[in-house]
C-alpha positions as CSV (number, residue, x, y, z in Angstrom):
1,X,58.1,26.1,38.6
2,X,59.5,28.5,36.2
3,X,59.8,27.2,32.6
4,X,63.4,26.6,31.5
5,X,62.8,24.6,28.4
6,X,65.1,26.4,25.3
7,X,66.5,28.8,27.9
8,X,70.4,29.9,27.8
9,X,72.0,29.7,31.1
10,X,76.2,29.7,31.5
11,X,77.1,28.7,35.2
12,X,80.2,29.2,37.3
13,X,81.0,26.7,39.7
14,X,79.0,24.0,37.6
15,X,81.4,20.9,38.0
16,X,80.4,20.2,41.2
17,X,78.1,20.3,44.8
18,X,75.5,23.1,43.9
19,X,76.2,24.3,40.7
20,X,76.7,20.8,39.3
21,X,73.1,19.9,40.7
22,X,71.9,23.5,39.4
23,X,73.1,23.2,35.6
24,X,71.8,19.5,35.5
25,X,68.3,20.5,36.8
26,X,68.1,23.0,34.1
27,X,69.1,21.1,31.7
28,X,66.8,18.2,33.1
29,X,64.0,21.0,32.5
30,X,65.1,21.6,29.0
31,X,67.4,24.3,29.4
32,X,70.9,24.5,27.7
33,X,73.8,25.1,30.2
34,X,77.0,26.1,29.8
35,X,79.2,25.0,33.3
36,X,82.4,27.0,33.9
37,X,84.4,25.3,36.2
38,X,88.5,24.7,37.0
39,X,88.0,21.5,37.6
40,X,88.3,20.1,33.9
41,X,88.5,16.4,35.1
42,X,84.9,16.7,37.2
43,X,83.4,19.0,33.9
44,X,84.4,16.7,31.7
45,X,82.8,13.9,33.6
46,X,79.4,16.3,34.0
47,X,79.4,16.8,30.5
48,X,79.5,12.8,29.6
49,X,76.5,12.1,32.3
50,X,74.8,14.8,30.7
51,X,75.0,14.0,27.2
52,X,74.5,9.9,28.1
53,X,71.5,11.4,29.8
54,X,70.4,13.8,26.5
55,X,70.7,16.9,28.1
56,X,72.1,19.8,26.4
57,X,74.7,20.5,28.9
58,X,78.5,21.7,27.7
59,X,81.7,22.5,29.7
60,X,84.2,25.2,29.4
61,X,87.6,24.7,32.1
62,X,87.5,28.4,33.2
63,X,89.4,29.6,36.7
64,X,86.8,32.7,37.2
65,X,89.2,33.3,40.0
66,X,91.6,34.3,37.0
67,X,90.3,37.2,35.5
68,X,92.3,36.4,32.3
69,X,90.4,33.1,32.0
70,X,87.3,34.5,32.4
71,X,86.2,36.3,28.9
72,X,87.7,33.8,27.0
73,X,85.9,31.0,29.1
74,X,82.6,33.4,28.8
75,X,83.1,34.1,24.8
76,X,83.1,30.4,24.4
77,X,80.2,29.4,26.6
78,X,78.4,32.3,24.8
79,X,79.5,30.9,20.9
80,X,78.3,28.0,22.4
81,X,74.9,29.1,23.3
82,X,74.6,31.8,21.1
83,X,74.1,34.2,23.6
84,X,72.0,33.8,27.2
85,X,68.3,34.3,28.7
């Protein structure tokens, strides 16, 4: 299994189904996720499980479908991270 522990990872899609289980296995492995996601009410409940749980696991309510949502959703997941792996 690849090593994820300390690695920088923003995720679109990450509030729910597959990306939600992606960005919580990473962060389960020690990696620190950043979920982009239009559904703020599911992200902010991901981010609550997460952080009851101790994983370093933030998230940004970005509609990638809206490209004027999407750099400023990505600028913060970066200043967030502080850049990706």
């Amino acid at each position: 299994m690849m090593d994820l522990e300390g690695r920088r990872v923003i995720l679109s899609g990450g509030a729910s189904g597959i990306g939600r289980a992606t960005g919580q296995l990473i962060a389960e492995r020690g990696g620190r996720v950043v979920a982009l996601d239009v559904d703020r009410e599911a992200g902010a409940d991901l981010e609550r499980a997460a952080s009851a749980a101790g994983h370093d696991l933030a998230f940004v309510g970005t509609d990638v479908s809206d490209a004027d949502e999407v750099a400023p959703g990505v600028e913060r997941a970066l200043a967030l991270l502080g850049g990706v792996d």
